[in-house]
N, C-alpha and C positions, 0 to 999 in steps of 0.2 A: 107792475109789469117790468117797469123798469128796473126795480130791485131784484126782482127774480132772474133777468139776464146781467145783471151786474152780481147777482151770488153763482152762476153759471161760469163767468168768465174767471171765476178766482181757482177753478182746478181745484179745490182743496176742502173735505168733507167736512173739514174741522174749524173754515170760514166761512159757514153757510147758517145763517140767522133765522130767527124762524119771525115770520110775518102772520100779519091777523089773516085770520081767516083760513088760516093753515094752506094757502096758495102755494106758498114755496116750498113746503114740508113733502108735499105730492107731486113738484115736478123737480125736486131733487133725488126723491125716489123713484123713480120713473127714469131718470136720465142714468143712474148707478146702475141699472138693471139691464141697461143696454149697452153693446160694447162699442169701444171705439173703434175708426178705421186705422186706426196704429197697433192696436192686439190682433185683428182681423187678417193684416197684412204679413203680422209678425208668426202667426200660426200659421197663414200658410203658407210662407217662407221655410217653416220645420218643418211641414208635412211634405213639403216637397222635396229637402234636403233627402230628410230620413226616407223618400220613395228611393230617390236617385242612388242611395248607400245600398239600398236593398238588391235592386237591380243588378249593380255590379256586382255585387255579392254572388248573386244566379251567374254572372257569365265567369266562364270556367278562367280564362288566361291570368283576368286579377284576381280570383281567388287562389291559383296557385303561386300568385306572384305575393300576395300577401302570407302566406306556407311561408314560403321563404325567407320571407324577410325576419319571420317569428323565430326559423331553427337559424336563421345566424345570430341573432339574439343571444339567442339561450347558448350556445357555443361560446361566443365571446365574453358571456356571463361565465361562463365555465371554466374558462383558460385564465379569468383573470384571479379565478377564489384557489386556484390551484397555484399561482406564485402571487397569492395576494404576501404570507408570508415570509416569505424569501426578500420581499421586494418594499414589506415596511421598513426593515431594518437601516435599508440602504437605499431609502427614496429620494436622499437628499444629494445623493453619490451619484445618480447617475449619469449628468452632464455637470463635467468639468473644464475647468477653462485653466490652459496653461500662461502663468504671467511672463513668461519668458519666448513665449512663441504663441501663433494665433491659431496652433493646432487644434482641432476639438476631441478629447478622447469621449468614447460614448462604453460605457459597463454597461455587459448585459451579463444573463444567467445563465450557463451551462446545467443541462441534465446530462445521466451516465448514456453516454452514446451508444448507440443499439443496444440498451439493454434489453435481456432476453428472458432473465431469470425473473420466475411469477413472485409476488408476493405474497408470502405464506404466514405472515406476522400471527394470521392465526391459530393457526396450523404450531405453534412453534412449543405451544405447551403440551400437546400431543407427543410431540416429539424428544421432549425433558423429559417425560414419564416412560416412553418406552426407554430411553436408550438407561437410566436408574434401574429398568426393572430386568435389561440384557444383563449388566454387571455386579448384579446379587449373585450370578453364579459364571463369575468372569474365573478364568483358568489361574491369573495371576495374582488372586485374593492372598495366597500365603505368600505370595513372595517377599522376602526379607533381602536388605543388602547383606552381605559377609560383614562380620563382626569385623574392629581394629584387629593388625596384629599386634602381638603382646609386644609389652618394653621391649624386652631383650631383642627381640627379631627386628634385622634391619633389612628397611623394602627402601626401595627409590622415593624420594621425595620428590614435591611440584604437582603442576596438573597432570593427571592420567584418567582412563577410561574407567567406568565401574562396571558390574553387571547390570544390565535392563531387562524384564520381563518382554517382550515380543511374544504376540500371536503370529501364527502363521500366514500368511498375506491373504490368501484364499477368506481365511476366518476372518480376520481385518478391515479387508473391504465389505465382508457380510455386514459389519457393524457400524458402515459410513450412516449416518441423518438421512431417513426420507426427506425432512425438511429445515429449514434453516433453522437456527440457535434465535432466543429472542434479542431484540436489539432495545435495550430499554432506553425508552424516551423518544430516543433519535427513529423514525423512519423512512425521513424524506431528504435526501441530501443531496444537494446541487452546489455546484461552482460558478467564482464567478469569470466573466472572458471579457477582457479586456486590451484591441489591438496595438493604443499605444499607450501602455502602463508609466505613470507619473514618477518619480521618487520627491517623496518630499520630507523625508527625514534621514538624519546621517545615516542611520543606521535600521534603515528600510528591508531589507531585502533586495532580489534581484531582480532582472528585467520580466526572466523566466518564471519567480515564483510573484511576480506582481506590485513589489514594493506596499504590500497592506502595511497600514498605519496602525500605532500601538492602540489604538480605539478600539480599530478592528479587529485585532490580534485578541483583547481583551473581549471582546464578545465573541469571538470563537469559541469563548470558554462557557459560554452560557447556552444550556445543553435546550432543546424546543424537541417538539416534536418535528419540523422543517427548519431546515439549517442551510444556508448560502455562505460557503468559506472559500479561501485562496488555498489553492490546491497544485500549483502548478500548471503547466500547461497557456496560462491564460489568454494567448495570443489566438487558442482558437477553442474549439468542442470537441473538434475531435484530436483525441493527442495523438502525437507523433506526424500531426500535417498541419505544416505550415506555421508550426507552435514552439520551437524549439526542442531539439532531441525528435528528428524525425528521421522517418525510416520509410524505404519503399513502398508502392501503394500494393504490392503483392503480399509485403510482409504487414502490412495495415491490416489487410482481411483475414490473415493466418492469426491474427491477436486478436480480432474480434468474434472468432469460434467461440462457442460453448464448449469447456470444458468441466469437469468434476475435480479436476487435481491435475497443476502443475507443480512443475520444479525450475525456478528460474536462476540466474547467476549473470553475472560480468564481467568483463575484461577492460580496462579503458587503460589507454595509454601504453597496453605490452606490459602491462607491468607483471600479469603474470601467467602460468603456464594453464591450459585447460586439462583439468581431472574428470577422467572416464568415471560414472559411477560402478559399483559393482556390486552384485548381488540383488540385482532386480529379479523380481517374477513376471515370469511371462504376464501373466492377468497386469500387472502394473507396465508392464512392456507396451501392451494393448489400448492400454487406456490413459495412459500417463502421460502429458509432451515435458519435456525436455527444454528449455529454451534460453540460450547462452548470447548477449547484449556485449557488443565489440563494437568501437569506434574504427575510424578508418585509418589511422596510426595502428593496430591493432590487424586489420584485415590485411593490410599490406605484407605485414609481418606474415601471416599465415601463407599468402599468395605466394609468396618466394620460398616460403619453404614447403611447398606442393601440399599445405595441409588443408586447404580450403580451394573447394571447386565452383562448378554450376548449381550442386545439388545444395549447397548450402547446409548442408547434413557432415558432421563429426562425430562419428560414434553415435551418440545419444542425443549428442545435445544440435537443435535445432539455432543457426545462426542467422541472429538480426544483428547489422549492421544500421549503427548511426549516423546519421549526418546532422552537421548545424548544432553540436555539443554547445549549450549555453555556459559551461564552465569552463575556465584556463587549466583548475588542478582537475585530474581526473579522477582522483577517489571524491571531488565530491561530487562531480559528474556519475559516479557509482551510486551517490544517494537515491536517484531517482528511478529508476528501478526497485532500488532496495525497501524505498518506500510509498512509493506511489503505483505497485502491480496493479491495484484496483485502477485505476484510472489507465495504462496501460491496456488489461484485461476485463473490459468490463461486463462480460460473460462467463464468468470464473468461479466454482462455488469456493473452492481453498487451494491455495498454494505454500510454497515449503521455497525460500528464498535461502541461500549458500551461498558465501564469499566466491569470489575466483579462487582464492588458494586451499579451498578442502574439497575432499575427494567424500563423496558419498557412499556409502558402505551399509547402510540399511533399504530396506523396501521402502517407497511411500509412504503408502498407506501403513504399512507398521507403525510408519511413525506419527503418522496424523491421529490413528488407533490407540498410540501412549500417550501421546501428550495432549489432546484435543480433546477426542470422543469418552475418553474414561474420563475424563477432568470433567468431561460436560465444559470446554471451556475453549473460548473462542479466538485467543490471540496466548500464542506460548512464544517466551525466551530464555535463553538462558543469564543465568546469574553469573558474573565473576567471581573467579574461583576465588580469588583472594581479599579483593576489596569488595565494600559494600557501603562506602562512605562516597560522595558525588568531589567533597573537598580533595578528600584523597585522590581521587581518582584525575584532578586536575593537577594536581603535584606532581602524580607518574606522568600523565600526557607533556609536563613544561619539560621535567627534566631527561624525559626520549626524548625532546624537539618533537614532539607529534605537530604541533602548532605552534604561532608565534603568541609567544606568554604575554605580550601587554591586550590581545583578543580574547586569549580564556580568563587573563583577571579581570578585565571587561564583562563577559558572559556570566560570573560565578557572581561579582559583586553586582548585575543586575537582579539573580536571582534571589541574592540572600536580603535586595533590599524589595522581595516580594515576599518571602517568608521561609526559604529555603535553608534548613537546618541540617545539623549533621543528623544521617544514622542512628538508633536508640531502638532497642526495645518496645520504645513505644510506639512503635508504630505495628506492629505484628497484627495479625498474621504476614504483613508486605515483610519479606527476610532480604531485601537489598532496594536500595536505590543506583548499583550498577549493575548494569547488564553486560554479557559477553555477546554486543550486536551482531554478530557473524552466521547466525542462523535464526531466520524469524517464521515462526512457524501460525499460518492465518486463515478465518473464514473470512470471506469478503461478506461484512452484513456493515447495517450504515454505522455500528458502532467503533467497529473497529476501522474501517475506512476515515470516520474522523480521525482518530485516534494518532492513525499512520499522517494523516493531512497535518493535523498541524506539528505531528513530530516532526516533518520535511521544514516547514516553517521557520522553526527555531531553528534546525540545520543551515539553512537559507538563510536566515538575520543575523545566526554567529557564527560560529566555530563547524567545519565538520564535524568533531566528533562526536558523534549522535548519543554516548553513553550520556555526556555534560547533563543534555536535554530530556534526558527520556525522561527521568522520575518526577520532574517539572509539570510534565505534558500529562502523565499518568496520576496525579494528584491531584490536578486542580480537575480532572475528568471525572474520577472517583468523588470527589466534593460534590458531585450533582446528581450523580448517576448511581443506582448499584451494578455494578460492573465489577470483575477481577482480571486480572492477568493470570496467568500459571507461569513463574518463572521459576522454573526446575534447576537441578544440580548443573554445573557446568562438568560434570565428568558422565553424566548421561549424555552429554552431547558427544562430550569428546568419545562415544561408544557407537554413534553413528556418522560421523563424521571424521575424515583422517586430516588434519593442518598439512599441507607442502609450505615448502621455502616460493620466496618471490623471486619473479625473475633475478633480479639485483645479485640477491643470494645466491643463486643457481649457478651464476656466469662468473663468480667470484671463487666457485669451488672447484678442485679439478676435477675432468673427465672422466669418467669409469675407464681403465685402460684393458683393453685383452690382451694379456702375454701367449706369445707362443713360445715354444721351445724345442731343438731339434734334437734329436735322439741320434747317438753318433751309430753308423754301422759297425757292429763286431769287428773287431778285427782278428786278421789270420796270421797265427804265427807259425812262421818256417814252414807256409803254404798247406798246411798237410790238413786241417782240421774241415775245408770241405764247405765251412759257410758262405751264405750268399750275405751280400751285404744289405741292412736292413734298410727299407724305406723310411724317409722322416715323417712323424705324424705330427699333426698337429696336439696340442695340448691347452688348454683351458686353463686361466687363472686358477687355482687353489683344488685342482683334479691334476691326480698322475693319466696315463694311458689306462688303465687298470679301472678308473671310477676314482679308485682310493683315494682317500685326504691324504695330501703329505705330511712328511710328520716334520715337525720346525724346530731345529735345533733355534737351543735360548743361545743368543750372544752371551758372551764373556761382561760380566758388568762389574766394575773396582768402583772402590772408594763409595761415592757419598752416590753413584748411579745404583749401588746396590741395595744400600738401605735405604734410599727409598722406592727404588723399583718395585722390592719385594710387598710394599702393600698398595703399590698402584694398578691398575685394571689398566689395560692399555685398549681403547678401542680399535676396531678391525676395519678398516674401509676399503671397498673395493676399489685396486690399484696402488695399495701402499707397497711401502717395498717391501713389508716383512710377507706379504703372502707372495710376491714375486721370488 
């Protein structure tokens, strides 16, 4: 008996001996069979739990409080697999500490603010096929340019305008994209906003476009399907408030319309005159805005000379006025318009962007029609007429003074020790690596909105002059992407576009003068002849009273004015003195 309660107290099946008689064998069986009061208590401890779960379950208040708890969940799951990408790259980035103050800057991520426009990424091959199959019987299939003139015949040399095929605007805009162009690779592009941007290298960037480090600069180039780059702006989300380059909050919501097709331009500094377009169609009249970027050096100018009111309306062109210009020079304060529309506009499907100093002389859409929709192609510029070398074209810029030459040997000998070669053949179908930046003609899809992001970038890290950079930015984009440009003739351009002089030029030249001239009354001799005396009329530079051209006696010309006069062309300007 003893042993039996001493094999009892050992807990343990595997310490239980067997004794004669088989005593212990049958009440160690016997005692396995039956449960203890620690499972007893431990069960109904669960049955009670799991009644108490059920219960609640029944009453309505925590069942819909537990509803909710599940769909914020699932939200927060949601918001975070949507910039999970955005936010690997640059997880390390996001709080930094400045060693010189105990400021904290905090990166977060900018989306296109009210964007409006649907995503149709599928839709986009739908729309490849119709617009191939409008152009099998396009009007302008035979158009050919006019042959050279022969040796003998002498025409003007330099740049000049060619002939362009143009449909007629009506038919033009019949053939805008039901839907967007596809965006290969890239279709999720976001910015980053940063309120007090760092610099931490000499040759950074600005406050305005962020100071990104050459890491980051280099992964901009590495093409995803979601992409977080420095795009300007970065002080806030929405541009032009509170960001640098900001504009009233009336003219804020007039930029965040949805539009099909602008036409934008700027003035900064006065530097130059604003050009009326001409020969728009009503239907582009209707549906077209207009919108001309003036600094407040720039506005004043206009105030005084009664050309700008309350309406903010000049002709065509619709005026925003900036404030808080992040640059000192203002052509490169021009950059930012010139290449950051999308982010400006970002309910925009294309725009057609103009220097301040050319005057617009075709339709819109004519022109979106020729260089866009028949290319099938989503970003057009033009070529320079002359060069097509990037070195060359740093040679012309040192010796105009465009910039100070120890910044472009800087910029050029950074890029050549990235891989940046001359010009060749081998690179074709690309027929240049310079452009004639002055007219950039865009669909806002995410590809080409990079495109233009980080061409601002490299504007913003060197040199304005955007030509240096462009073929930099467009190559190493092409390395990853199938993507093209259309960079057309620069005398198709010069065909819808007129160049004016700049200010500078203007005030430099002299005034158109109007001559008047009086016309003496008859006079009466030895009284008899009966005439009244004539009144003086007015007359007109190079018109008699009559209409008539006058006719211009040639000065007398001796010696060495005459042979060479005789094969010189003398041009005509209004107010010289030979038509006086």
């Amino acid at each position: 008996m003893n042993g039996g309660s001493f094999g009892l107290r050992t807990g343990s099946n595997g310490s239980l001996q067997q004794v004669q008689n088989g005593m212990l064998q049958s009440q160690s069986s016997v005692i396995q069979r039956k449960p203890s009061k620690t499972l007893l208590s431990g069960s109904r401890e669960k049955e009670r739990f799991f009644t108490f779960i059920c219960r609640c379950l029944v009453r309505r208040k925590v069942g819909m409080l537990i509803l909710v708890v599940f769909a914020l969940l699932a939200f927060v799951v949601g918001l975070l697999a949507v910039n999970k990408d955005a936010s690997e790259n640059y997880s390390s980035y996001l709080m930094q500490r400045n060693t010189n103050s105990s400021m904290v800057t905090t990166v977060a991520v900018c989306g296109e603010y009210n964007r409006r426009l649907p995503d149709m990424r599928h839709s986009s091959a739908a729309s490849v096929i119709a617009n191939s199959v409008s152009l099998m019987g396009h009007p302008c299939n035979n158009f050919a340019f006019p042959p050279p003139p022969p040796p003998g015949v002498r025409k003007r040399i330099g740049p000049r305008p060619c002939p362009v095929c143009y449909l007629p605007a009506e038919q033009a805009k019949a053939r805008m994209p039901s839907f967007p162009s596809v965006s290969p690779v890239l279709h999720h592009l976001t910015y980053f906003h940063e309120e007090n941007p760092i610099k931490r290298e000499p040759h950074g960037g600005s406050d305005f476009g962020g100071f990104p480090s050459l890491k980051q600069r280099n992964n901009s180039f590495n093409i995803e399907e979601s992409m977080t780059v420095h795009c300007g702006f970065v002080k806030g989300c929405r541009p032009g408030y509170r960001t640098g380059f900001d504009v009233d909050e009336a003219d804020l919501r007039e930029l965040e319309l949805f539009h099909e097709v602008i036409v934008a331009s700027a003035i900064f500094g006065n530097y130059d005159v604003i050009q009326q377009p001409e020969n728009i169609s009503e239907i582009a009249r209707k549906n077209v805005r207009f919108y001309m970027f003036i600094d407040e050096e720039t506005e004043a100018y206009m105030k005084n000379s009664s050309r700008l009111d309350s309406s903010k309306q000049v002709g065509l062109w619709r005026i925003i006025v900036v404030h808080n210009v992040p640059y000192m020079d203002p052509r490169r304060n021009g950059k930012i318009p010139k290449l950051l529309l999308h982010r400006l506009f970002p309910n925009v499907r294309y725009s057609i962007w103009i220097d301040g100093k050319l005057q617009l002389v075709v339709d819109p859409y004519q022109i979106l029609e020729r260089f866009l929709w028949r290319q099938n192609a989503s970003f057009a510029i033009s070529r320079h007429y002359s060069r097509f070398n990037v070195f060359e074209e740093a040679e012309a810029n040192k010796a105009a003074g465009k910039y100070d030459n120890a910044s472009i040997n800087y910029q050029i000998e950074f890029y050549k020790k990235e891989g940046l070669t001359p010009y060749s053949d081998a690179k074709l179908p690309i027929t240049s690596d310079v452009p004639e930046g002055c007219v950039i003609i865009k669909e806002h899809i995410p590809i080409t909105n990079l495109f233009t992001c980080l061409w601002f970038n490299e504007v913003d890290r060197f040199t304005s002059r955007d030509q240096l950079s462009f073929s930099t930015v467009r190559d190493r984009i092409l390395a990853k992407v199938d993507w093209t440009v259309n960079m057309f003739m620069d005398c198709e351009r010069r065909n819808f576009v007129i160049q004016a002089y700049h200010r500078d030029m203007l005030n430099q030249m002299p005034p158109p003068v109007s001559v008047t001239s009086h016309i003496k009354p008859a006079l009466v001799r030895n009284g008899t002849t009966g005439r009244k005396p004539m009144k003086p009329a007015l007359v007109t530079a190079g018109t008699t009273e009559t209409g008539r051209m006058p006719t211009k006696r040639s000065p007398v010309r001796r010696g060495r004015d005459r042979r060479s006069g005789s094969r010189r062309h003398r041009k005509v300007v209004v107010g010289n003195r030979d038509n006086i």
